[in-house]
C-alpha positions as CSV (number, residue, x, y, z in Angstrom):
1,X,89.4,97.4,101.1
2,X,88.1,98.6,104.5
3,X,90.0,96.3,106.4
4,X,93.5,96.8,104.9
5,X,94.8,99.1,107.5
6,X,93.6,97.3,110.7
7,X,95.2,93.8,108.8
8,X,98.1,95.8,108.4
9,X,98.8,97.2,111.9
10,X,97.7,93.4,113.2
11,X,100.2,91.8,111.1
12,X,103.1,94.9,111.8
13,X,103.0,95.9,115.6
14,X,103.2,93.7,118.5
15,X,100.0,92.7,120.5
16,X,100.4,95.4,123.4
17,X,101.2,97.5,120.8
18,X,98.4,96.7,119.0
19,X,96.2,97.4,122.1
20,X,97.2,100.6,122.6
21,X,97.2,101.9,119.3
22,X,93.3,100.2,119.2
23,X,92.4,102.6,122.3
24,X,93.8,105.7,120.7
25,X,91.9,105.2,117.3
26,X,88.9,104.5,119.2
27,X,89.3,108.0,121.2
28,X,89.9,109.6,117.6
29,X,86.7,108.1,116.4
30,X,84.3,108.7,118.8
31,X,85.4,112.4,118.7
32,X,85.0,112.8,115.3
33,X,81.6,111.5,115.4
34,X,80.6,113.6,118.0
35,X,81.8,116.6,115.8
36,X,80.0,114.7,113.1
37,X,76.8,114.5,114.7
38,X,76.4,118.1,115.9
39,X,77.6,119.4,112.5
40,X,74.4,117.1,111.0
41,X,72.0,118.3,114.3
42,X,72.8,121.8,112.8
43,X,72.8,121.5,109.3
44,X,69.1,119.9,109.6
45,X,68.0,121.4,112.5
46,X,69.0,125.1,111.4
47,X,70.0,125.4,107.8
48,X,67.8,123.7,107.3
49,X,64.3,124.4,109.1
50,X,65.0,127.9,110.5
51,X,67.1,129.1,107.7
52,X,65.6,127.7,104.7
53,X,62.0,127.0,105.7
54,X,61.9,129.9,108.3
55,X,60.8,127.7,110.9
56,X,60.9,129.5,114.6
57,X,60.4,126.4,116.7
58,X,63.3,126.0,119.8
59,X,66.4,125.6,117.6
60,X,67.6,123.0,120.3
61,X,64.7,120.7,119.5
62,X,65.6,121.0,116.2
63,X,69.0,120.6,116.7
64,X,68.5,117.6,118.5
65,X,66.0,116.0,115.9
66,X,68.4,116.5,113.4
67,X,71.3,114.5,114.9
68,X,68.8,111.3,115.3
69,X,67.5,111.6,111.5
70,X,70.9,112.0,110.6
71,X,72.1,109.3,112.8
72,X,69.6,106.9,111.5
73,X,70.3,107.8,107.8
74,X,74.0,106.9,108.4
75,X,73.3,103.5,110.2
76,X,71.0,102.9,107.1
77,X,73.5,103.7,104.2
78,X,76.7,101.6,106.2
79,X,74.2,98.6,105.8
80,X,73.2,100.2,101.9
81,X,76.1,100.8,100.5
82,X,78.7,98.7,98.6
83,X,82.6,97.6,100.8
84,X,84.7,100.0,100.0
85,X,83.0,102.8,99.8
86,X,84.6,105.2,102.9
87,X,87.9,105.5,101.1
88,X,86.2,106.2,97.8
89,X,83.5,108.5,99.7
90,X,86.1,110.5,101.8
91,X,88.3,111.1,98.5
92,X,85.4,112.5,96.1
93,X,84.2,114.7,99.3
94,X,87.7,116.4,99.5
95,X,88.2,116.4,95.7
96,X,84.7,118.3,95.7
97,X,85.7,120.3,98.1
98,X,89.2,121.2,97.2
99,X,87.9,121.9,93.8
100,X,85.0,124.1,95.4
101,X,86.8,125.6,97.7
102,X,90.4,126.2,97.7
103,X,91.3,128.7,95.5
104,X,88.4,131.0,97.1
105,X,90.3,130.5,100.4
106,X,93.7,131.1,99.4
107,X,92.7,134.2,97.0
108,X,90.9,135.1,100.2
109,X,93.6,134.9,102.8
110,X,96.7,136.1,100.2
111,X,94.5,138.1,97.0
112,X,92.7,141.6,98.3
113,X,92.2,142.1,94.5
114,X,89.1,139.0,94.6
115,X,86.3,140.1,94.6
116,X,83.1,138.8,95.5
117,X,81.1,137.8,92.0
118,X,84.9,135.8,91.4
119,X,84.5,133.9,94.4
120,X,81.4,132.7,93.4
121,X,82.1,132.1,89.8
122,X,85.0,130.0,91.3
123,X,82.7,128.1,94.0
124,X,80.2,127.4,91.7
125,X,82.7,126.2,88.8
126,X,84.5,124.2,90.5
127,X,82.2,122.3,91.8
128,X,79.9,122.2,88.9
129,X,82.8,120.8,86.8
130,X,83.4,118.2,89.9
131,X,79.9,117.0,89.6
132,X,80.0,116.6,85.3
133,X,83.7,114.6,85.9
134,X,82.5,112.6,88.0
135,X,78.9,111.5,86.7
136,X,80.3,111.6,82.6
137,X,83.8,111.0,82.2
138,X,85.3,109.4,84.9
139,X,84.7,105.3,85.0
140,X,85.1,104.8,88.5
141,X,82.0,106.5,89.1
142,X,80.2,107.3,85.9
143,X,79.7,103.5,85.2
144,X,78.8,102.8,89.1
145,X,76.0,105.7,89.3
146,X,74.6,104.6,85.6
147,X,73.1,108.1,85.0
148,X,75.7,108.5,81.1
149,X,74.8,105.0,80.6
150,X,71.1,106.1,80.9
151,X,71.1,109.0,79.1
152,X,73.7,108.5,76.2
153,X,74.3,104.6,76.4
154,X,77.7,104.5,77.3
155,X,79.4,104.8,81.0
156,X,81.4,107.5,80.1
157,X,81.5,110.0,77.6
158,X,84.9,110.0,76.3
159,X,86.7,106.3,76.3
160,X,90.1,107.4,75.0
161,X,92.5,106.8,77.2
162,X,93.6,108.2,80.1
163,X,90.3,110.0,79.9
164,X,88.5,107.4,82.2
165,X,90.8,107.3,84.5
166,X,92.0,111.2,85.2
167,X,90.4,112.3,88.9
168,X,88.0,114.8,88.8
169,X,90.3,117.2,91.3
170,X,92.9,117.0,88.7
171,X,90.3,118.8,85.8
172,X,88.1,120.8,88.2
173,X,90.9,122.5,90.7
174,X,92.6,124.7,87.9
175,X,89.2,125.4,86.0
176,X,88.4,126.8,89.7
177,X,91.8,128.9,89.8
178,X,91.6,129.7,86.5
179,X,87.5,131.2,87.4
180,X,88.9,133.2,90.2
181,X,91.6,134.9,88.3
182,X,89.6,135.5,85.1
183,X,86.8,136.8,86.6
184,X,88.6,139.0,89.2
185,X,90.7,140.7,86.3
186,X,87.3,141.0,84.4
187,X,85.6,142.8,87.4
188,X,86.2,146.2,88.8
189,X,88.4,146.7,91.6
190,X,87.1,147.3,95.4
191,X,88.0,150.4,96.9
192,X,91.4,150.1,98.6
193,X,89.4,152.0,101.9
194,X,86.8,148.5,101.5
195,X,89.9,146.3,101.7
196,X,91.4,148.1,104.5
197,X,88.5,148.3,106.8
198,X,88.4,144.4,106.3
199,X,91.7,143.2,107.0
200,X,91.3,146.3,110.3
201,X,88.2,144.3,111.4
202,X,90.0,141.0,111.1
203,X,92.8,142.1,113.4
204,X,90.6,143.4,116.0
205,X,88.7,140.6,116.0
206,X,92.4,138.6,116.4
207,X,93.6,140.6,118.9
């Protein structure tokens, strides 16, 4: 399944073609692992260890320790894991994430009526209801992990169909929308002069 697209552009484009397109996915990748490998470095080094555990030690060193554990922990789980699993990887980390956080950042950037206890009902919902979708109903993953198998004796929860088979994003997203409305309505209003000095800061800082 990995291989599909590179078999594809070798069987489509001409060999110079081929060459160049090679070099320019090459300069792509190494710059998204660069950005990869600092945004690990800081997670471990400072979210981690400063933030978390309230270590003070040189947040460079740390930084830099975390982008070899985390470099090591990748090389170990390409050999680990099963073929196939990038595409399947990439699309439950943006389902998660959509799910988690979309409908905070759009109530953010078009909603001043959010508030804050919403966002976090919506956060924390969606991906909540990612996580249960994905370990208890849906086959793909539920039967792979084994953990409903383990606990109730079946790989999913609900084998009536097209239960199995409906994406996690599909169920989780509008539970998440649904959070952030509900609970802004529910909760009392900020002050109109709170919004104001908010979206005041935000176009100083832009300007």
């Amino acid at each position: 399944m990995d291989l599909i697209i590179p078999v594809f552009l070798n069987l489509a484009l001409p060999r110079w073609m081929m060459y160049i397109f090679a070099m320019t996915l090459l300069s792509a990748a190494m710059t998204t692992l660069s950005a990869l490998l600092h945004a690990m470095g800081s997670a471990i080094g400072h979210d981690f260890f400063r933030t978390l555990l309230k270590r003070k030690n040189d947040s460079m060193l740390l930084t830099k320790g975390g982008i070899v554990i985390g470099l090591i922990a990748s090389i170990i789980l390409a050999y680990i894991l099963p073929g196939g699993i990038i595409a399947k990887g990439t699309a439950l980390f943006f389902g998660i994430c959509a799910a988690a956080f979309l409908p905070a950042y759009v109530g953010a950037l078009y909603w001043p009526r959010a508030t804050r206890a919403a966002v976090w009902w919506s956060m924390g919902g969606g991906f909540c209801v990612s996580m249960f979708w994905m370990l208890f109903m849906h086959h793909s993953e539920s039967a792979r992990i084994g953990l409903c198998q383990w606990l109730f004796g079946r790989p999913e929860l609900i084998s009536i169909h097209p239960v199995p088979f409906i994406d996690p994003m599909i169920i989780a997203l509008p539970i998440s929308a649904a959070l952030l409305i509900i609970v802004t309505l529910c909760s009392r209003k900020l002050p109109h002069r709170h919004i104001a000095e908010c979206f005041r800061d935000i176009k100083i800082r832009e300007f």
